[in-house]
N, C-alpha and C positions, 0 to 999 in steps of 0.2 A: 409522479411519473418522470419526472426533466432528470433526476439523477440517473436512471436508467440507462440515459442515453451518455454519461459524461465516461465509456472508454477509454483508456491506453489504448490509441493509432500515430500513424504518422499525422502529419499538418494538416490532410486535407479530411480523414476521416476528424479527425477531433474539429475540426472548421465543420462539416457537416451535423456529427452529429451536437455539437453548441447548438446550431440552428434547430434542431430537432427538439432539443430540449427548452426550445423556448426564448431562445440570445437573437437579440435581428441580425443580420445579415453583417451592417455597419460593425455592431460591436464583436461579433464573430471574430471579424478579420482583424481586427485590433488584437484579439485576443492572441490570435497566431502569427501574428506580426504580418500579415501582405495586406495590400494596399485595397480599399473594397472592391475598386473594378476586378482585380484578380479572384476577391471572392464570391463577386456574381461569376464569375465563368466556370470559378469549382463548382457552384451550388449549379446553374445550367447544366455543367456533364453529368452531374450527379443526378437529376431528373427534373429540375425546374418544378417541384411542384407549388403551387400556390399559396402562400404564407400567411398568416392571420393575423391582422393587426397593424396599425400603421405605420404606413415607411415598409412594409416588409417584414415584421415579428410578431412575435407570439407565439408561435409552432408553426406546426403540420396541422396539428387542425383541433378542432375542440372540445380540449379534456375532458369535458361532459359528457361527448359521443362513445360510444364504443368504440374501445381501441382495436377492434378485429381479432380478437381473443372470444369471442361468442359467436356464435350463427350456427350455419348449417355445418355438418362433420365435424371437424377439428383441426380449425384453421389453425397456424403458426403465432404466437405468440412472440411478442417483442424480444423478451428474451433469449427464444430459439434464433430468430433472427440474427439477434447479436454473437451468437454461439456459429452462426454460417457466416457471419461476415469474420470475424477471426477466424474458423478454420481456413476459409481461400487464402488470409492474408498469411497462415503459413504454410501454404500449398497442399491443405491435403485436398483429396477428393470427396466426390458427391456424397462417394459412398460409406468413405471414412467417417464424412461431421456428420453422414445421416444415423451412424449407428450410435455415434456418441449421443444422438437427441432423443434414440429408439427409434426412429422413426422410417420408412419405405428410402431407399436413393431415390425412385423417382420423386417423390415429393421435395426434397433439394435439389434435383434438378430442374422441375418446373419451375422454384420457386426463386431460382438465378436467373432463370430462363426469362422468366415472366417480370420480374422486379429488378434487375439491372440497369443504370445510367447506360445514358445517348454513349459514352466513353466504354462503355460493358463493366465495369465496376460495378461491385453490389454494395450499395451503403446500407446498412440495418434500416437507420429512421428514414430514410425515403422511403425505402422498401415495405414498411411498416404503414407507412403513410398513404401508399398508393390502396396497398390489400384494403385498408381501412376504408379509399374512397369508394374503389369498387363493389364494397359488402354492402353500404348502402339500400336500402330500399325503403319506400319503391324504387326504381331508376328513374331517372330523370325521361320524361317522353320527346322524342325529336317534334322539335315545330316544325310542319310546312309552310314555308310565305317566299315569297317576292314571287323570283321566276318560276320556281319549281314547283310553288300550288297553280300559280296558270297555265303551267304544264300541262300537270296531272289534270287538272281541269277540263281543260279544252279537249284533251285526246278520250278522256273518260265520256264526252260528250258526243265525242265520236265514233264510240264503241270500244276503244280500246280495251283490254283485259289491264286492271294492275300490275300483273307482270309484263304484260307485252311492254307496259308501261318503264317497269323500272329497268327491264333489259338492255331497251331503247335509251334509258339515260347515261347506262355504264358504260354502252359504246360511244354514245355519240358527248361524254363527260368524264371520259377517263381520268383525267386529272382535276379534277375538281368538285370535292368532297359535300360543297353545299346543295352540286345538283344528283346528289348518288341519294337512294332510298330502296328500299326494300319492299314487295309487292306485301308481304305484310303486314307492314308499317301501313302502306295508305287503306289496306282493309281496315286496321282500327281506327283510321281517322275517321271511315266512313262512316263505323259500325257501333264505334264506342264514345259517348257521351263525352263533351269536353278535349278529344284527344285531336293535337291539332287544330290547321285551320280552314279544310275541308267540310263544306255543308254536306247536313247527312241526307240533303236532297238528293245529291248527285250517286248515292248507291240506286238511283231509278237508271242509271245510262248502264250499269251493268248488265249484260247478255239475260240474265237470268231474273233481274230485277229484283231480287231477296232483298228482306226490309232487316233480315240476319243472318250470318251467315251458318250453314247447316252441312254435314257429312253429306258425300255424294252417294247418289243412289246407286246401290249393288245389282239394281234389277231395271228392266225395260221392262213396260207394258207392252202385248202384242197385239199386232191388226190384223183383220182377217185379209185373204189377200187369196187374189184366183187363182187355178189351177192352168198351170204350163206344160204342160208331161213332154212337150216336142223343143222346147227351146233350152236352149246352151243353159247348163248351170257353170255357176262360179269358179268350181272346182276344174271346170275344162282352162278356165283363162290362164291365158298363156304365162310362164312365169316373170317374163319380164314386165309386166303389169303388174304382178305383186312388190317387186323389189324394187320399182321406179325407177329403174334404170334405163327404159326407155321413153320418152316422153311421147303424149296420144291415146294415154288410155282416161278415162272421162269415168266416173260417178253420178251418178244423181237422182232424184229423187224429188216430190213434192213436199212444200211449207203448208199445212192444211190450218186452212181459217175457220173464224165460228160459224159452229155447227155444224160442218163437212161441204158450206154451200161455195167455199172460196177457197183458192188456191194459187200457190205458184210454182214454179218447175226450179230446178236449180241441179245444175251441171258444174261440177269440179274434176280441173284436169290433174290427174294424181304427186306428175311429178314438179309441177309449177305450183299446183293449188289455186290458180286461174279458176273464176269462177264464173258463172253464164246465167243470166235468171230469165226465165219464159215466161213472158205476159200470157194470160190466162185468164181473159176478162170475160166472157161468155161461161165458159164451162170447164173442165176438168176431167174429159173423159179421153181416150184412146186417140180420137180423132185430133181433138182438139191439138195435145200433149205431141203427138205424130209430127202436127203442121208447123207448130212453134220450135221445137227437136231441129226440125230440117233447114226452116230458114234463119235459124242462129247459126246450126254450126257449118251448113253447105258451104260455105267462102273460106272455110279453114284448110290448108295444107293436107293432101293425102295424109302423109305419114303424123299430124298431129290429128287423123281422127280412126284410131286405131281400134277403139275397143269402147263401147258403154257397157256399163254393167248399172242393172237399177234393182231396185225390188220387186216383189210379183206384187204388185198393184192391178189393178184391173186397167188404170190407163199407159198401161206398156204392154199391151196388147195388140197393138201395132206394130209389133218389134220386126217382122219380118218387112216391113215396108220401110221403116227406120233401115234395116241393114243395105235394103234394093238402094235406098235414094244417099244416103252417104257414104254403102262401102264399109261398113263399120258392125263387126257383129255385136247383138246382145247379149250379154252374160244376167242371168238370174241369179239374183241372194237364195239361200235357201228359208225355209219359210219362218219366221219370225226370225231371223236374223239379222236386225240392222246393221250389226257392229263388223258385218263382211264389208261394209260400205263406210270405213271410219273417216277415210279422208269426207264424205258429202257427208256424214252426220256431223261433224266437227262444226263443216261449215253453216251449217241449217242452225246451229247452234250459237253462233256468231250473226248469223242474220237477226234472229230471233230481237237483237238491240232495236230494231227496226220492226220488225215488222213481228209484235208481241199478239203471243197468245188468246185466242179467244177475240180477234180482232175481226173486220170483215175487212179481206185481203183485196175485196175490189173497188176497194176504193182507188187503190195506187193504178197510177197510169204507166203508161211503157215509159214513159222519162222519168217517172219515179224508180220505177225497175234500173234503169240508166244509170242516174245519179248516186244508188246506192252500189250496184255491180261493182262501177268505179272506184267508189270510196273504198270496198273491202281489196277490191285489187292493188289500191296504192297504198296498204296496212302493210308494215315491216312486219313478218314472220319469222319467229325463230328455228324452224325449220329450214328456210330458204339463210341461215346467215343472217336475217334483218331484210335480206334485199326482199323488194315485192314481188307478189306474183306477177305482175303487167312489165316489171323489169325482166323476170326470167320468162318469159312468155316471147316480147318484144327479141331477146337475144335468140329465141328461135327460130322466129318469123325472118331475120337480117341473116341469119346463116343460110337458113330457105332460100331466099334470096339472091345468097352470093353461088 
């Protein structure tokens, strides 16, 4: 293979490709008379990639491997390579050395594009070398550790989504590449055997609790749900409640516990995503859902209580006494229609970390109810920017205010 590489270039192509073929670095530069410091700084523009063998020799890497002449399609071969690095060097184009090779321009032009020194020079055997490490497989898996699994840790703990997760790290770690990860990187730490250093305990804090993960469902199940024929449907709500363009219009809907015997109320304002939960410790009917309604949201600003909109449940059956005591008319989903309601199903969804399936919901006390409201309010939202809902909630209430 090392003849391959021994070209007619000028000084720094024949200094590179010696290296390529196998000379270290030391005796490279002897060979073309400059000093070795000068030919660690060719070999760096040229691509610094990592040499085999002590002191710095041996190649690119080892003749044993596949030299990137095999895999998928029909990768570039060393020799085409060496046929694109002499034509640049006597300035033709992409498209010239690509026809001389048969081969597409674009595929010489990715292949400058992609395999070029830090200097934009294309050396063959770097270039040769690089194709080689990336063909590889399997790849190499990212480890999570130090700060970045007690990260993903803790906020996973929290309820966070993986993505809410890696979103949060790109802004608040933009320069700094060991706390950057990708929301489906920490799915396979969770999900796949050995990957990472993520326990696969910690896929029980996900919303949904999967022990794997599975295609999302194309269909809702429906509930039966009472008959309204005199109150406002959806289709009347005003349109600035659908474009969120003004803040005050509200969502919500019940969390039903096991068996149908436990519940809890939960109120999302559309254009903050501020969320409100009703203790519901007795019962779940009309009355109940009415009295809980009014003394959450009665202390809220006129103009932030514009508009509910709930499903026809049988405990929003009170809705005319809702509209008497906060001023707020109700709007009805049409009948199995949850997804008129996306912003509160989203959120019913995000509770769910908490307060899971097939549970009895009365256990939780109003300061349970508290302590979690809180928590989802002070969650960055990608929606909101990152900022929280109780931030952009709070900037409304200081203008109210002023």
């Amino acid at each position: 293979m090392g003849n391959r590489y021994l070209f007619v270039q000028d000084d720094r192509d024949r200094f590179v490709a010696l290296i390529c073929s196998g000379v270290s670095l030391s005796a490279a530069a002897r060979q073309v008379g400059v000093s070795r410091h000068s030919g660690g700084l060719w070999w760096r523009n040229a691509g610094a990639m990592k040499l085999i063998g002590a002191a710095g020799g041996g190649g690119l890497f080892d003749p044993g491997q596949p030299d990137g002449e095999s895999g998928r399609g029909h990768p570039l071969s060393l020799d085409e390579r060496i046929e694109i690095q002499l034509g640049l060097r006597r300035g033709q184009g992409h498209g010239a050395i690509a026809a001389g090779l048969g081969r597409d321009r674009t595929v010489v032009w990715r292949e400058v594009r992609r395999n070029s020194g830090p200097d934009g020079v294309y050396h063959a055997g770097t270039a040769h070398g690089r194709a080689h490490t990336r063909a590889r497989r399997p790849k190499p898996f990212k480890i999570i550790a130090g700060g970045l699994a007690t990260f993903i840790r803790d906020n996973l703990k929290d309820g966070w989504s993986p993505k809410l997760i890696a979103e949060v790290l790109a802004r608040d770690y933009a320069d700094d590449g060991s706390m950057r990860i990708s929301h489906e990187t920490i799915y396979k730490c969770l999900y796949v055997q050995s990957r990472g250093q993520l326990r696969k305990d910690l896929a029980q804090y996900l919303s949904l609790k999967r022990t794997a993960r599975v295609p999302r469902e194309k269909t809702r199940g429906g509930e039966t749900r009472g008959r309204f024929n005199e109150a406002l449907k959806i289709s009347e709500r005003p349109a600035e409640a659908t474009d969120r363009a003004v803040p005050g219009h509200w969502e919500g809907d019940l969390i039903i516990g096991a068996g149908t015997q436990s519940a809890i109320g939960t109120l999302v304002e559309r254009s903050t995503r501020f969320t409100i939960l009703l203790h519901l410790p007795v019962d779940h009917g009309a009355e109940a859902v009415t009295a809980a309604m009014i003394a959450q949201m009665k202390d809220l600003p006129g103009h932030l209580r514009r508009s509910i909109t709930w499903d026809r449940g049988s405990e929003i059956a009170a809705y005319q006494q809702i509209r008497m005591e906060l001023g707020a008319p109700v709007y009805l989903c049409d009948p199995h229609s949850p997804w008129q309601r996306g912003t509160n199903e989203n959120t019913n969804r995000l509770l769910r970390h908490w307060f899971e399936k097939g549970t009895d919901l009365n256990q939780y006390t109003a300061q349970d109810l508290k302590r979690v409201q809180d928590s989802l309010n002070r969650r960055p939202r990608p929606t909101l920017n990152l900022d929280t809902p109780a931030q952009r909630l709070n900037q409304l209430l200081l203008q109210s205010a002023a």
